[in-house]
N, C-alpha and C positions, 0 to 999 in steps of 0.2 A: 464539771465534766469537760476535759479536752478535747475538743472536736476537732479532728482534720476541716482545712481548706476546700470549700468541693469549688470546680467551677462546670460551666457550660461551656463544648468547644460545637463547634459546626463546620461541615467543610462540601466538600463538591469533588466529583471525579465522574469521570469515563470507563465504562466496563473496555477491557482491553478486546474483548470476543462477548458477543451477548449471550450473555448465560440462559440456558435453559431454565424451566420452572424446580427441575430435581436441584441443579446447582444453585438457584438462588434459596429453595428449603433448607441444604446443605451448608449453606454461609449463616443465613439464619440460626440453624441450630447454635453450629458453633459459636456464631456470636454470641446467643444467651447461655449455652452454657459458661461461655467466658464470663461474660459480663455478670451473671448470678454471683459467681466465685469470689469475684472480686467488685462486687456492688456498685457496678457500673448501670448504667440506665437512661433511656432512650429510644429514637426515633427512627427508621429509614425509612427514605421516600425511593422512587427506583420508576423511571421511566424511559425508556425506546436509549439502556445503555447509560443513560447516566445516575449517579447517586449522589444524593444529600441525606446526610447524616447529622443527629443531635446528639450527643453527646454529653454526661451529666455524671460525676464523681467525684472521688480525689482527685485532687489537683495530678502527683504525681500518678497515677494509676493510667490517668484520661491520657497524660501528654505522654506517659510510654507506648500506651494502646494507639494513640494517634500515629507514634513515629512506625511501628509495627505496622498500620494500614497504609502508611507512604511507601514501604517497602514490596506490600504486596502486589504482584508483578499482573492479578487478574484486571487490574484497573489501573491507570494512567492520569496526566494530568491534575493532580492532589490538592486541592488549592483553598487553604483554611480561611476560612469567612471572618468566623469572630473565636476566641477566647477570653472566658471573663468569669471573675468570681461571681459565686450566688452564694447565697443564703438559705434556700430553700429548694427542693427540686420540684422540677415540673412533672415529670413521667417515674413518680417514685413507685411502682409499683409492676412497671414496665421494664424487663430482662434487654428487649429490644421490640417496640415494636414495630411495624412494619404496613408501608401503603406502597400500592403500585396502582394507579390510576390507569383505569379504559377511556377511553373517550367518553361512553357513556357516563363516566364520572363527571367528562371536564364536557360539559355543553356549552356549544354555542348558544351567547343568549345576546340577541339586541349587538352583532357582529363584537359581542367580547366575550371572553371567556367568564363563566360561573364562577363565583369566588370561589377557587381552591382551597380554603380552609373550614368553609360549610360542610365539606368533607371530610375531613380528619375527625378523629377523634373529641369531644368537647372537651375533655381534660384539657387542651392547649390552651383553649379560648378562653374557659373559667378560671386559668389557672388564679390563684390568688397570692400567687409567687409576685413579690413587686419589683422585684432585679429581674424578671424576667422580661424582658421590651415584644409585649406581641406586634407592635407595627410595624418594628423589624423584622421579626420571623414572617410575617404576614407578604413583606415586602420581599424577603428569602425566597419565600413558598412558592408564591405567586412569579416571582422568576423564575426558579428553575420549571416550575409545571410548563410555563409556557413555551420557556428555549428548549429545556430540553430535548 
């Protein structure tokens, strides 16, 4: 059995006007209905305006759905972290899903912040994908929670 190329892409941007909670349900949707259609799968984090996104398909599918979200004018700034093939997905099961941290999520503890990925979903942390590098995402995560 020929199997297309999947990779992982990840990126970062700035909402252009901060979306309300109906507009960010409204992106969601469509994101998974997209993403169901075309077996794309993954992650978005979304705090005070800005987005980090995981990303996880065909090769070509992700990098046309990627150049499509460069174009989209609600957000700014676009700026792709990593692309890279895998083997295995990490969020196979996942249309898109979705975190948006309160503070009460991100505690102060001991003047640092709580490890932000205590909080995610454990699919990330268990995953048993070996192309997948958590101490990168780990390192991802834990930046943008904090800049953003």
């Amino acid at each position: 059995m020929n199997r297309e190329p999947i990779i992982k892409l990840v990126y970062c941007s700035r909402a252009s006007e901060l979306p309300s909670p109906m507009q960010l349900d409204e992106l969601l949707g469509t994101a998974r209905s997209f993403n169901a259609a075309h077996n794309v799968s993954g992650v978005l984090l979304y705090k005070d305006g800005s987005f980090f996104q995981y990303l996880e398909g065909e090769r070509e599918v992700v990098e046309a759905l990627f150049e499509r979200i460069k174009r989209d004018k609600r957000h700014y700034a676009v700026r792709l972290l990593l692309s890279n093939p895998i083997n295995e997905r990490v969020f196979n099961n996942w249309q898109m899903g979705f975190y948006e941290p309160s503070m009460d999520a991100i505690k102060l503890t001991d003047s640092c912040y709580a490890d932000p990925l205590q909080t995610l979903d454990k699919k990330l942390i268990d995953s048993t994908n070996v192309d997948f590098n958590i101490e990168t995402a780990h390192k991802l995560i834990s930046t943008f929670l904090l800049y953003a």
